[in-house]
MARVEXPA-616719 format. One record per residue: residue in three letters; x, y, z of N, C-alpha, C, CB in turn; residue number from 1. Coordinates in pm, whole numbers, plus 50000, padded with zeros to 5 digits. Glycine has a CB too. Layout:
MARVEXPA-616719
+------+-------+-------+-------+-------+-------+-------+-------+-------+-------+-------+-------+-------+-----+
! rest !  n_px !  n_py !  n_pz ! ca_px ! ca_py ! ca_pz !  c_px !  c_py !  c_pz ! cb_px ! cb_py ! cb_pz !  nr !
+------+-------+-------+-------+-------+-------+-------+-------+-------+-------+-------+-------+-------+-----+
!  ALA !     X !     Y !     Z !     X !     Y !     Z !     X !     Y !     Z !     X !     Y !     Z ! NUM !
...
+------+-------+-------+-------+-------+-------+-------+-------+-------+-------+-------+-------+-------+-----+
This chain:
MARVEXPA-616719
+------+-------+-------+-------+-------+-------+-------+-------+-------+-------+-------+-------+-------+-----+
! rest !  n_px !  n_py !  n_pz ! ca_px ! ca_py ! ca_pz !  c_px !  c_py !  c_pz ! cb_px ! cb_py ! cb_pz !  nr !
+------+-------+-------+-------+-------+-------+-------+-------+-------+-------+-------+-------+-------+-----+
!  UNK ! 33262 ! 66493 ! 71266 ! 33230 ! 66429 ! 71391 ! 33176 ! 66535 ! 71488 ! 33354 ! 66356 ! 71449 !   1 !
!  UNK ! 33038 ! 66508 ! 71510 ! 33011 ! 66596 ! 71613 ! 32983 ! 66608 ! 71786 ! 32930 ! 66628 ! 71566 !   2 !
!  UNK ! 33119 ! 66601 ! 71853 ! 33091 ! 66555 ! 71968 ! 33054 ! 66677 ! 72069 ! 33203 ! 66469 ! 72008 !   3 !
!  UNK ! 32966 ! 66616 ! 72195 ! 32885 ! 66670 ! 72254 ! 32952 ! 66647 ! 72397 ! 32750 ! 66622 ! 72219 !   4 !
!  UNK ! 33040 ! 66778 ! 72474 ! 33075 ! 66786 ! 72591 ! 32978 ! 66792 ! 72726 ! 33144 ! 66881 ! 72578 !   5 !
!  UNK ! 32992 ! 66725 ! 72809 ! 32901 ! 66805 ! 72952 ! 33040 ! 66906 ! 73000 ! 32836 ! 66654 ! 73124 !   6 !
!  UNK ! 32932 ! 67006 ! 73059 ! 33012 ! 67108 ! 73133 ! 32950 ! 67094 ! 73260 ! 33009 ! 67259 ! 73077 !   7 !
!  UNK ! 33022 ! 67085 ! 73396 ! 32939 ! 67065 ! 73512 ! 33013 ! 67226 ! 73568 ! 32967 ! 66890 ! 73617 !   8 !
!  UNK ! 32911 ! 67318 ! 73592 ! 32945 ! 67464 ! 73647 ! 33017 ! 67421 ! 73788 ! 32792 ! 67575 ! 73671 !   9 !
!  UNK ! 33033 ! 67499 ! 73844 ! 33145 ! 67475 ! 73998 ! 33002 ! 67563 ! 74039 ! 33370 ! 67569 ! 74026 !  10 !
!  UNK ! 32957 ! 67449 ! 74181 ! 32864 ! 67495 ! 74277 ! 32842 ! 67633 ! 74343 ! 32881 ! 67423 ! 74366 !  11 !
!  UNK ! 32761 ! 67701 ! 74372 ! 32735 ! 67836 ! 74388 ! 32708 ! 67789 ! 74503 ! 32640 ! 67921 ! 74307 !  12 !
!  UNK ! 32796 ! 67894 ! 74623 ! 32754 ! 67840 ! 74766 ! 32584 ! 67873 ! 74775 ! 32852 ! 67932 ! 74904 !  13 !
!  UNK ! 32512 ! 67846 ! 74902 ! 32401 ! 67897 ! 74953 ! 32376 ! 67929 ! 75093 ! 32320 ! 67825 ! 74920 !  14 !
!  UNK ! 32523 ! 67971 ! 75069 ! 32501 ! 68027 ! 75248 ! 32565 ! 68116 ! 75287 ! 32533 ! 67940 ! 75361 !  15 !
!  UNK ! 32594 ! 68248 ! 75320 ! 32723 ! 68300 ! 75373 ! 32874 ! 68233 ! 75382 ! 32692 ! 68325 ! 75494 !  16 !
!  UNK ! 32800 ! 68144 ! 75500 ! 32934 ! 68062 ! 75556 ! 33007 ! 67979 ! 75484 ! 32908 ! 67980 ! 75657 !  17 !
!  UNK ! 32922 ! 67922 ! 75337 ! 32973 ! 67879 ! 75253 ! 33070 ! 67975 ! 75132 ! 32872 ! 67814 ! 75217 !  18 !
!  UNK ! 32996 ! 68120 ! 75123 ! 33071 ! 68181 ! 75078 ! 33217 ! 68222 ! 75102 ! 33017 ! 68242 ! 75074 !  19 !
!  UNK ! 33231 ! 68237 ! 75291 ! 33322 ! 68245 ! 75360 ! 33430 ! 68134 ! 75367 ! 33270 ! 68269 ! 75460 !  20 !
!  UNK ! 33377 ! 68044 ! 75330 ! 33477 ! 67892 ! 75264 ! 33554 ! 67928 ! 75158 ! 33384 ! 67753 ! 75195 !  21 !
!  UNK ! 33463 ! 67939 ! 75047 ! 33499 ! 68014 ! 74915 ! 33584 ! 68127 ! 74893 ! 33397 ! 68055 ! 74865 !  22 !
!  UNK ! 33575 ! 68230 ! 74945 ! 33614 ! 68346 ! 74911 ! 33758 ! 68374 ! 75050 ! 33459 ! 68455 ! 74908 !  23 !
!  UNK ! 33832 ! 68449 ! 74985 ! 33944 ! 68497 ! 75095 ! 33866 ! 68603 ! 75198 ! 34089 ! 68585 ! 75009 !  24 !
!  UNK ! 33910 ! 68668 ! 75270 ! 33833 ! 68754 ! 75363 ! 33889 ! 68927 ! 75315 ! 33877 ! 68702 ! 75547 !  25 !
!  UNK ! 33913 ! 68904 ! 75197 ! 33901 ! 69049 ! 75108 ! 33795 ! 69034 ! 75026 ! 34029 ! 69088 ! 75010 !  26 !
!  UNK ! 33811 ! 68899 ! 74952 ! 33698 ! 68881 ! 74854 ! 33540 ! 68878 ! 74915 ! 33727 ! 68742 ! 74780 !  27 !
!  UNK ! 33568 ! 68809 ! 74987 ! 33415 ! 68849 ! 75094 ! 33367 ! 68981 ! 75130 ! 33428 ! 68798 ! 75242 !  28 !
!  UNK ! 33493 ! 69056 ! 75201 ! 33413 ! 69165 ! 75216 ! 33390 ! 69305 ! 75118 ! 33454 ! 69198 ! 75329 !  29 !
!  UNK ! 33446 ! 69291 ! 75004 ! 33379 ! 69356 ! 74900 ! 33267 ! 69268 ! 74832 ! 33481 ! 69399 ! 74801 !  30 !
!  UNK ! 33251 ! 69130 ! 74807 ! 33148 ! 69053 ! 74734 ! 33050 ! 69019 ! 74780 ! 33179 ! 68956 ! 74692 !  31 !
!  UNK ! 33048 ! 69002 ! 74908 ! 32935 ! 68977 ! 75015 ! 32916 ! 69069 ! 75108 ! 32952 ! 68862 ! 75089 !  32 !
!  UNK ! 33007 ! 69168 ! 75138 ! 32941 ! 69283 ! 75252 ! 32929 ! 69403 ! 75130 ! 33071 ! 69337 ! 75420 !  33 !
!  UNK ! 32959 ! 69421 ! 75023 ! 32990 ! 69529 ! 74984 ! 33085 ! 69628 ! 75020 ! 32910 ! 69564 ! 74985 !  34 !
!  UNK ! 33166 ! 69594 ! 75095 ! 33283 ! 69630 ! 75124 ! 33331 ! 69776 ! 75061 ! 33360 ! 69520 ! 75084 !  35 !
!  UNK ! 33432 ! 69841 ! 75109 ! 33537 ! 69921 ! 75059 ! 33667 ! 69929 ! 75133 ! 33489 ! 70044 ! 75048 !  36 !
!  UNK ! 33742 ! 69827 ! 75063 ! 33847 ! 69779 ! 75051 ! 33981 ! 69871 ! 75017 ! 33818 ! 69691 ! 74968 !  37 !
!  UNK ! 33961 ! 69958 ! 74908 ! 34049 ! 70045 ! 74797 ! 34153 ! 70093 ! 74898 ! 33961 ! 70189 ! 74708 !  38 !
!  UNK ! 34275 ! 70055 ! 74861 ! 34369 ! 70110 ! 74954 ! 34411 ! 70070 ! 75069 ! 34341 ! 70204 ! 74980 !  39 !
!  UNK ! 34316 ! 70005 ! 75099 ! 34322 ! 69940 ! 75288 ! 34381 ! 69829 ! 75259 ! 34160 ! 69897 ! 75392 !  40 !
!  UNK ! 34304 ! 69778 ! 75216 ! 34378 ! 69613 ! 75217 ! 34469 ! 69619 ! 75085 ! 34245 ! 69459 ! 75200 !  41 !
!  UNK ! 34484 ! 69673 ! 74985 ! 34635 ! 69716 ! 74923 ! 34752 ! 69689 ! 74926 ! 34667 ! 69800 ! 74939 !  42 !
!  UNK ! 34798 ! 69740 ! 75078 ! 34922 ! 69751 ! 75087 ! 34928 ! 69623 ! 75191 ! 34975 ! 69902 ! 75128 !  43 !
!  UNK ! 34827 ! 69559 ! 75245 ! 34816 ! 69438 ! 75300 ! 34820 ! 69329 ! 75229 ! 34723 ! 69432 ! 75360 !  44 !
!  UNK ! 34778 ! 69294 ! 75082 ! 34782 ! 69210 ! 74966 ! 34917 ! 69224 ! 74871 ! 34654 ! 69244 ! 74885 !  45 !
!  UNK ! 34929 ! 69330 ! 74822 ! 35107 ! 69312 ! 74744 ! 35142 ! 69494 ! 74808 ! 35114 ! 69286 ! 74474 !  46 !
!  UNK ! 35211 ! 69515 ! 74875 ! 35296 ! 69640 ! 74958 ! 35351 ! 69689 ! 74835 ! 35429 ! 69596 ! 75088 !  47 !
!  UNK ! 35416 ! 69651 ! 74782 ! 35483 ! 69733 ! 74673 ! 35373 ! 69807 ! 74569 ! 35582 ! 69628 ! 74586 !  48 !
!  UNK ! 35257 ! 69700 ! 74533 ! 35167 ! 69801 ! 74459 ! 35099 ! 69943 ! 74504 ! 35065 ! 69730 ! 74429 !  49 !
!  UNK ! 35071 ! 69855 ! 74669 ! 35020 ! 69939 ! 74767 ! 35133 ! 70090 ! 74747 ! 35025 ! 69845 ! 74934 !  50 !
!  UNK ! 35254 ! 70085 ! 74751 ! 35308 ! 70202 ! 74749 ! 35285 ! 70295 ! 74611 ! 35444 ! 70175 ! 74778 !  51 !
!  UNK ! 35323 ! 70215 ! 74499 ! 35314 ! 70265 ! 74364 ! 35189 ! 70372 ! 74327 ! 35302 ! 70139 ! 74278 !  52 !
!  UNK ! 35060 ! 70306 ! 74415 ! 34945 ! 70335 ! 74397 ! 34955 ! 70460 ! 74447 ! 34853 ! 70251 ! 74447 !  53 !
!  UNK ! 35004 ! 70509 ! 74590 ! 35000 ! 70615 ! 74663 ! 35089 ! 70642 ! 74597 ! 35002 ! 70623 ! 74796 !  54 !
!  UNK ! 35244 ! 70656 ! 74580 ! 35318 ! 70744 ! 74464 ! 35224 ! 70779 ! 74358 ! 35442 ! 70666 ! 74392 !  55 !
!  UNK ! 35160 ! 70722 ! 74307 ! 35092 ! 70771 ! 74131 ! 35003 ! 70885 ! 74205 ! 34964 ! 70617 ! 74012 !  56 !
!  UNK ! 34893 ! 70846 ! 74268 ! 34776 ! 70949 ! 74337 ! 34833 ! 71052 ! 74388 ! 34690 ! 70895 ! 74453 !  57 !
!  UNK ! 35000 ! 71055 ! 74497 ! 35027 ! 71190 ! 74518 ! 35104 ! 71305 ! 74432 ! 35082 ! 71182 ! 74619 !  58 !
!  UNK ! 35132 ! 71253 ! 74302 ! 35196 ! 71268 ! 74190 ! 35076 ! 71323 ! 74097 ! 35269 ! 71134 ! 74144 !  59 !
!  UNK ! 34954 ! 71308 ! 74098 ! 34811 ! 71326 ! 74053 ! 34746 ! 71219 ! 73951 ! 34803 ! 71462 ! 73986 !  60 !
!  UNK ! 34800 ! 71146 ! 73976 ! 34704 ! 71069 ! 73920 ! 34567 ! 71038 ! 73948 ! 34747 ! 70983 ! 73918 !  61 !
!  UNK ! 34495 ! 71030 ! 73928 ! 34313 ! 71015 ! 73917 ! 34277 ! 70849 ! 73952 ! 34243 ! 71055 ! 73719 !  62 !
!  UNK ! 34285 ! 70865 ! 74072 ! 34224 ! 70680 ! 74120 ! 34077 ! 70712 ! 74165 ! 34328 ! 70581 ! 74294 !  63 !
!  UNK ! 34012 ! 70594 ! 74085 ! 33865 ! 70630 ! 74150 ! 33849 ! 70489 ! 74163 ! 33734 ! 70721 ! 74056 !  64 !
!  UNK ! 33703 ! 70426 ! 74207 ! 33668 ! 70289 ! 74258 ! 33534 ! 70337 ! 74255 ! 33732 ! 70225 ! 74406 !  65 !
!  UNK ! 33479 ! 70212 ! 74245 ! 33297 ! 70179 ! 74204 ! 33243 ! 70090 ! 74343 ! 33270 ! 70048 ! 74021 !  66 !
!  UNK ! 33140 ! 70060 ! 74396 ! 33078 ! 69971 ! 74455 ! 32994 ! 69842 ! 74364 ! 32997 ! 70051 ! 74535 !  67 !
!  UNK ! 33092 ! 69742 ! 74348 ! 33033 ! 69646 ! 74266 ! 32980 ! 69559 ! 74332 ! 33107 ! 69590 ! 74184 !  68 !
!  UNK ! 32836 ! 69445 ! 74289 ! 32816 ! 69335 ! 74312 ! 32791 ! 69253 ! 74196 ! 32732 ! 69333 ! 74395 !  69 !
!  UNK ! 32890 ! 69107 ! 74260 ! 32907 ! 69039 ! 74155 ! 32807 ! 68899 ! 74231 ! 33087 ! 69023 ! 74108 !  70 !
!  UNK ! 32705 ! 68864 ! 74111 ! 32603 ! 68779 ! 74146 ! 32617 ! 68674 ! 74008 ! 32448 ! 68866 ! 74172 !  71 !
!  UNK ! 32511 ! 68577 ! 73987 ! 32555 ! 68470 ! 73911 ! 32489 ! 68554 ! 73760 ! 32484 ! 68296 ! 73970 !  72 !
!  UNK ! 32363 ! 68659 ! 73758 ! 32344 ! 68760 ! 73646 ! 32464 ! 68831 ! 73566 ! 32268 ! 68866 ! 73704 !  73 !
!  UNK ! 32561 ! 68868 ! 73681 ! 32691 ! 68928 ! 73611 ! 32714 ! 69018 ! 73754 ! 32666 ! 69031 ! 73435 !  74 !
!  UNK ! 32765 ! 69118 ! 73676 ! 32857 ! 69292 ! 73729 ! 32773 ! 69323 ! 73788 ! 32906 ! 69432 ! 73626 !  75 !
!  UNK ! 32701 ! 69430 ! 73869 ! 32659 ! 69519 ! 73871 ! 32699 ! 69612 ! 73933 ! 32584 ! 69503 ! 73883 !  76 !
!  UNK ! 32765 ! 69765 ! 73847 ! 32839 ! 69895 ! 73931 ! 32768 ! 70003 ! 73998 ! 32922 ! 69976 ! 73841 !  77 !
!  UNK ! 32727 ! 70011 ! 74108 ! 32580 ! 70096 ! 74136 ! 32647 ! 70293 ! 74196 ! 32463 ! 69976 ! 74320 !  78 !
!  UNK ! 32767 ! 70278 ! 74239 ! 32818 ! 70394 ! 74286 ! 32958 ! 70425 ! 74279 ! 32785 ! 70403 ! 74402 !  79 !
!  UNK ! 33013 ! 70523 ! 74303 ! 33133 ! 70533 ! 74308 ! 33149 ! 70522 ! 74493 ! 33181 ! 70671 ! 74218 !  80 !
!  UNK ! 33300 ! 70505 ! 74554 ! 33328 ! 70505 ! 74636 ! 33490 ! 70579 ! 74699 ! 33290 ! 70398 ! 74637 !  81 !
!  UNK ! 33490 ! 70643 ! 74838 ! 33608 ! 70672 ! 74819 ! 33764 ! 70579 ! 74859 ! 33593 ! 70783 ! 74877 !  82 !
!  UNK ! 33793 ! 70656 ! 74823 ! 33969 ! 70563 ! 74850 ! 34007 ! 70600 ! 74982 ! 34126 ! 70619 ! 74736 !  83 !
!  UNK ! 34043 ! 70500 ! 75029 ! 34106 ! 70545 ! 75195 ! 34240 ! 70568 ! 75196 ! 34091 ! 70428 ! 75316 !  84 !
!  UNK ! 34292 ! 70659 ! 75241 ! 34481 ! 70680 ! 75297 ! 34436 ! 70602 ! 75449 ! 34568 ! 70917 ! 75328 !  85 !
+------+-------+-------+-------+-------+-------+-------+-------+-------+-------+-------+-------+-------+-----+
């Protein structure tokens, strides 16, 4: 039996303000401003990771972060960026 599904995609805003519907106001401003977020909003989203993160990094761990944009093509990682204390 060979049956044949529709898939209806979930609408792609076309507007900012529609994005701003869509997206939380972290997700916006790394997805739509290009943002750099790393660390800042962290310890504002789950505090406990937010700490773990700064324990691991002052302990030496190696945290790095990219400048991504994510469009309906895919990924794209164009730079690195730094981490804020």
């Amino acid at each position: 039996m060979d049956e044949t599904r529709e898939f209806e995609a979930p609408s792609i805003p076309d507007t900012e303000e529609g994005w701003r519907r869509r997206l939380s106001p972290e997700q916006f401003e790394v997805l739509r401003n290009k943002g750099t977020v790393v660390n800042t909003y962290i310890r504002d989203i789950d505090p406990a990771y937010g700490m773990a993160f700064d324990r691991a990094r002052h302990k030496g761990v190696e945290a790095i972060a990219y400048r991504c944009t994510v469009a309906n093509e895919g990924l794209d990682i164009t730079a690195p960026v730094p981490i804020v204390d």
